[in-house]
Backbone as a printed PyTorch tensor [residue, N CA C, xyz], in Angstrom:
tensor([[[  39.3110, -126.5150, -138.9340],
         [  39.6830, -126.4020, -137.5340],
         [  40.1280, -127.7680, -137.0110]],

        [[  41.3190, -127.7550, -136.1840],
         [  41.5950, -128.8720, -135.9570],
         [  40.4710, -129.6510, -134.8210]],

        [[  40.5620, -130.7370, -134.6990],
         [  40.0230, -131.9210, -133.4110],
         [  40.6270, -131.5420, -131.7710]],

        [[  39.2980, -130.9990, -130.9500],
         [  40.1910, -131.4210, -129.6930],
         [  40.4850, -132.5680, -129.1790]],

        [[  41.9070, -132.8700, -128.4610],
         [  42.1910, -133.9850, -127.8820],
         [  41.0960, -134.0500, -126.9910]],

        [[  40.9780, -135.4920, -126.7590],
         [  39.5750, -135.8630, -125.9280],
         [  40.3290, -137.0810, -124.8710]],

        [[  41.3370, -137.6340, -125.4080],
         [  42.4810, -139.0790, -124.5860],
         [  42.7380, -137.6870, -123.7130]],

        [[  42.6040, -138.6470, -122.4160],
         [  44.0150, -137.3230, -121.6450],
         [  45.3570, -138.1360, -121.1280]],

        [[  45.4570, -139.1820, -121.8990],
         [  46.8110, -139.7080, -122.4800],
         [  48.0910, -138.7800, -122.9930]],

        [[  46.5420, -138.4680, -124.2340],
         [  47.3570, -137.5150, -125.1600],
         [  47.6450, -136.1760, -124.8240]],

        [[  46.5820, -135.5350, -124.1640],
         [  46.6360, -134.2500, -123.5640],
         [  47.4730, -134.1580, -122.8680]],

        [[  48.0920, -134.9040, -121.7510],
         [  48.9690, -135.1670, -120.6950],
         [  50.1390, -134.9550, -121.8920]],

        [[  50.6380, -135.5150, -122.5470],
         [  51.6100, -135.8250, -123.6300],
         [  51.8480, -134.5010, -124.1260]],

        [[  50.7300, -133.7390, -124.2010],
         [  50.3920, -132.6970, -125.6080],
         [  51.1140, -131.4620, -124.3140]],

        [[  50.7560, -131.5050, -122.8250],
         [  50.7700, -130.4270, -121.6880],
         [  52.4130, -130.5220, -121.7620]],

        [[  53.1530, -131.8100, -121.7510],
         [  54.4550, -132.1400, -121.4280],
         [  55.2790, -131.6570, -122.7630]],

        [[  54.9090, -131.5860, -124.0290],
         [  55.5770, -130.9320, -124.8710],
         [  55.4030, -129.2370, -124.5690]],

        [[  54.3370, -129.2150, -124.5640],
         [  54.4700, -127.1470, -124.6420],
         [  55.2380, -126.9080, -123.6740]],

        [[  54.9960, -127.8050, -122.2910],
         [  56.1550, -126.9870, -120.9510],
         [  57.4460, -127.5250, -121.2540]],

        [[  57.6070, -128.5180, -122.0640],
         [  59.2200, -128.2870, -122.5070],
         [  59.2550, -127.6160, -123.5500]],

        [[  59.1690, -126.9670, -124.7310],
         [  59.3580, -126.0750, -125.7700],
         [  59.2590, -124.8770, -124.5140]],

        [[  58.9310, -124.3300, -123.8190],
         [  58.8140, -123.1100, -122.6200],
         [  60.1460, -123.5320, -121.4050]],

        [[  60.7310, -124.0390, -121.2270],
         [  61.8200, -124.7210, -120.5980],
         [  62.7700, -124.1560, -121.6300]],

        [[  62.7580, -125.0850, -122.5430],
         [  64.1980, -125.2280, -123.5350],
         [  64.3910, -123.5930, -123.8600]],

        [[  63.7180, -122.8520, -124.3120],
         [  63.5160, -121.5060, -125.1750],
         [  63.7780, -120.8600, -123.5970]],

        [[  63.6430, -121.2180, -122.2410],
         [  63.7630, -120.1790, -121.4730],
         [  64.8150, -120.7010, -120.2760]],

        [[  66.0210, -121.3720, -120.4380],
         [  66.5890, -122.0140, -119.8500],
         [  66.9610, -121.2950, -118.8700]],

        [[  67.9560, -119.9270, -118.8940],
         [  68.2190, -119.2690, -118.1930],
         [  66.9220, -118.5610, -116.8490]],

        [[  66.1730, -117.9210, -117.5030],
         [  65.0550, -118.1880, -116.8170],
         [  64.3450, -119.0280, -115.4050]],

        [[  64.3620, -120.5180, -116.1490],
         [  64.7670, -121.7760, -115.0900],
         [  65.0700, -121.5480, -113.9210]],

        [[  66.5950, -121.6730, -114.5280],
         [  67.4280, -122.0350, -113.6050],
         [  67.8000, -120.9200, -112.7300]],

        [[  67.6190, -119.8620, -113.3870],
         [  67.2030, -118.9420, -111.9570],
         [  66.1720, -118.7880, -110.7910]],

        [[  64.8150, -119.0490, -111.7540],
         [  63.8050, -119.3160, -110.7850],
         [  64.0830, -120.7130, -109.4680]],

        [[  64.6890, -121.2370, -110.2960],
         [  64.6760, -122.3890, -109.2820],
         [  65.3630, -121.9980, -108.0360]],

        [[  67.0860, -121.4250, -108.3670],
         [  67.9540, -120.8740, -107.7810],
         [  66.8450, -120.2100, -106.6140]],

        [[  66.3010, -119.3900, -107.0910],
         [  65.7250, -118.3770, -106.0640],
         [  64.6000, -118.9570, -105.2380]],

        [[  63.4760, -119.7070, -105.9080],
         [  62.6820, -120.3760, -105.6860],
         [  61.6700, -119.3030, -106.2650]],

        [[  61.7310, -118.5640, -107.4240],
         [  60.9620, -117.8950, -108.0710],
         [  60.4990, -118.3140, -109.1080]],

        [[  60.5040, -119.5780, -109.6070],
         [  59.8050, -119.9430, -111.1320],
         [  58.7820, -119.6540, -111.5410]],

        [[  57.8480, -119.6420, -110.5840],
         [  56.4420, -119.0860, -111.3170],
         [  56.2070, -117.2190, -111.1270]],

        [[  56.7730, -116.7560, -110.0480],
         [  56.8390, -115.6920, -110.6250],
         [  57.3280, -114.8090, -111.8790]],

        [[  59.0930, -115.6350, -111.9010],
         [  59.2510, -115.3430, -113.5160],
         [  58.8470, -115.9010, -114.5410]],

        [[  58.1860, -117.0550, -114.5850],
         [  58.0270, -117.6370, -115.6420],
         [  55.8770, -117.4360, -115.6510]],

        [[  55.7280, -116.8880, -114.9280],
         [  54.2470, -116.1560, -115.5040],
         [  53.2070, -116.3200, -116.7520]],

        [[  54.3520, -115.1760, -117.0470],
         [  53.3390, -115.1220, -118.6200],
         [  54.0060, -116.3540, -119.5690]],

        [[  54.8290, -117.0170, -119.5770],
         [  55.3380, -117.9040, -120.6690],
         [  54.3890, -118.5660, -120.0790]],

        [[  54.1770, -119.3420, -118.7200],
         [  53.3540, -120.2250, -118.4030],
         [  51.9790, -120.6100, -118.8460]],

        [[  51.2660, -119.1140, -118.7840],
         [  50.1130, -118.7400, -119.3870],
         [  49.5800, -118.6000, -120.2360]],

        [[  50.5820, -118.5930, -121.3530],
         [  50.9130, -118.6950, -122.4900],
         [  50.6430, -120.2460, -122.8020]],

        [[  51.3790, -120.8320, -122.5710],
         [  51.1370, -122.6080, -122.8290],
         [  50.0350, -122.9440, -121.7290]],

        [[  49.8840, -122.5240, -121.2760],
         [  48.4600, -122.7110, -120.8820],
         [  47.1750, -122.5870, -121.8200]],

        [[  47.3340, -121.2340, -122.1080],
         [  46.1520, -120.9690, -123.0860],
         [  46.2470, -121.9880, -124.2210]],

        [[  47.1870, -122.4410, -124.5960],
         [  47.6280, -123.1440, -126.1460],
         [  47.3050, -124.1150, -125.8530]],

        [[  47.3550, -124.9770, -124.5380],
         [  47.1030, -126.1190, -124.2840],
         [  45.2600, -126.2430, -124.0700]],

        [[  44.5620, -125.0770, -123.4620],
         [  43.2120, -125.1020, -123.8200],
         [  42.8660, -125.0420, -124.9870]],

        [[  43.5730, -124.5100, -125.7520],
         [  43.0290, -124.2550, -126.7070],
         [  43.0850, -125.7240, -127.8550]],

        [[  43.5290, -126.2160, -127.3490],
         [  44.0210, -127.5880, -128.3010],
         [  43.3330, -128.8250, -127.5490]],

        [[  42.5770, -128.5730, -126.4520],
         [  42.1690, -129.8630, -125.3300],
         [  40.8750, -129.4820, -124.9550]],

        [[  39.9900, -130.3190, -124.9960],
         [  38.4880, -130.1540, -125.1410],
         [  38.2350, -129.7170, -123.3600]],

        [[  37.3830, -128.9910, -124.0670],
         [  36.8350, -128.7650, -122.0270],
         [  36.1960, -129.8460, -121.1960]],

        [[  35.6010, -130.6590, -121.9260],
         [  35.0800, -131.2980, -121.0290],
         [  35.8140, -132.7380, -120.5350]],

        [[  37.1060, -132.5890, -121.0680],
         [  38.1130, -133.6670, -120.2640],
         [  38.0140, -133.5740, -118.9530]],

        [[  37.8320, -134.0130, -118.0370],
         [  37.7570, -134.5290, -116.5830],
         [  39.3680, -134.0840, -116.3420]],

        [[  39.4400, -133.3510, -115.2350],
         [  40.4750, -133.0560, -114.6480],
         [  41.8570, -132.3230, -115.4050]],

        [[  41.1940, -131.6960, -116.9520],
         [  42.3240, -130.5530, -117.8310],
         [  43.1490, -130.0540, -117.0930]],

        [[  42.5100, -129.2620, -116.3970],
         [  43.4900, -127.9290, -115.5670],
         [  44.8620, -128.7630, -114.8370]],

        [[  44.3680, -129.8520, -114.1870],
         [  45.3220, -130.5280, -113.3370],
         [  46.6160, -131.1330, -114.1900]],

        [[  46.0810, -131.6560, -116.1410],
         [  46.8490, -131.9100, -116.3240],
         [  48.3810, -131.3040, -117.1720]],

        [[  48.1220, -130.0490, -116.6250],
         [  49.1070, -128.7400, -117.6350],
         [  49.7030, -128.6190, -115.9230]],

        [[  49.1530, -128.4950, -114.8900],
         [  50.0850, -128.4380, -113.8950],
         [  50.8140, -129.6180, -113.7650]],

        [[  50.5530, -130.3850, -113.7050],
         [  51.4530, -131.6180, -113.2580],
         [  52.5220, -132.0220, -114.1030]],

        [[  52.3230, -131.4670, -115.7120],
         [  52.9840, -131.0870, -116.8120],
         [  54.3330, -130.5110, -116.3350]],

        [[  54.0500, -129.3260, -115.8710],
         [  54.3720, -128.5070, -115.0510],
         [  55.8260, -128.4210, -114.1960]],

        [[  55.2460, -129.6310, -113.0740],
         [  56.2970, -130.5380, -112.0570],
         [  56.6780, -131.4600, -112.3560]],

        [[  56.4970, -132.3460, -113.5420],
         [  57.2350, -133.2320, -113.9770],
         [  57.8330, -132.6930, -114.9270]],

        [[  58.1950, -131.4170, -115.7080],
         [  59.2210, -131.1840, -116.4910],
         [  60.1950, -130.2820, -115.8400]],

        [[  59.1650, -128.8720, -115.2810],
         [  60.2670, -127.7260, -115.3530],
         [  61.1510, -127.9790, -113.8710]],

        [[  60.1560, -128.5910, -112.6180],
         [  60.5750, -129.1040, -110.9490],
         [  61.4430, -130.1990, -111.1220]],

        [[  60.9510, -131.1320, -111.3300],
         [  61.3760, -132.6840, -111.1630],
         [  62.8400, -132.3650, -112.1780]],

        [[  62.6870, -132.0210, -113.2510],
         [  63.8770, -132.2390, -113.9700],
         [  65.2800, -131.5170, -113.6540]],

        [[  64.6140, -129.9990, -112.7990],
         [  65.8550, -129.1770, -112.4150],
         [  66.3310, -129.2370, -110.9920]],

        [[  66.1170, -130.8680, -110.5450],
         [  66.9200, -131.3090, -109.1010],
         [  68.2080, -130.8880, -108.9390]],

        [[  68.9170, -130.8850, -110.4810],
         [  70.3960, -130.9310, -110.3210],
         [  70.6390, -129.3660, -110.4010]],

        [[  69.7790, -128.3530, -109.9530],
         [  70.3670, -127.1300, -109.9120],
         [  70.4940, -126.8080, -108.4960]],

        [[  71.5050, -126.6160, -108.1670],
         [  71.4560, -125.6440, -106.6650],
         [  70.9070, -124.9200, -106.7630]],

        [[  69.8800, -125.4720, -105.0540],
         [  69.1840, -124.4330, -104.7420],
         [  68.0560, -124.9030, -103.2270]],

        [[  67.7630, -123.5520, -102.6250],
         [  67.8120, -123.5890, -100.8410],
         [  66.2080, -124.5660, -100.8900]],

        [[  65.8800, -124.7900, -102.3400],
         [  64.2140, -125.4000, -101.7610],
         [  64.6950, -127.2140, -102.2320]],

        [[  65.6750, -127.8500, -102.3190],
         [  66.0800, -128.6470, -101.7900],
         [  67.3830, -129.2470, -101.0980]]])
């Protein structure tokens, strides 16, 4: 069985790869949600999905986990899709 990450260096690192492999594989997706301002409604279960993968790979008792798959989150799938039109900026 592998080692959970215990750095949340790395975890942070480890949150920012799965939500881009879930980005790249769901581009269209995206950039619609954004368009609409629906991303997390459509993107749901993919989300939850790298969510679970990311618990499952990151020890529980890291101080502040949960926070760092969201922020994962807004610094890949938000922050990066500024350049799409759309009414939420």
């Amino acid at each position: 069985m592998a080692r959970l990450v215990e750095n949340p260096d790395l975890a942070f690192r480890l949150a920012r790869a799965i939500v881009s492999d879930i980005a790249l594989y769901n581009q269209d997706k995206v950039n619609e949600g954004i368009k609409n301002d629906s991303i997390f409604d459509l993107m749901t279960d993919e989300l939850e999905e790298g969510r679970e993968h990311f618990y499952s790979r990151v020890s529980p008792e890291l101080p502040n986990r949960e926070h760092l798959y969201e922020r994962a989150i807004v610094d890949v799938m938000i922050k990066q899709a500024g350049k799409i039109e759309s009414s939420i900026w």
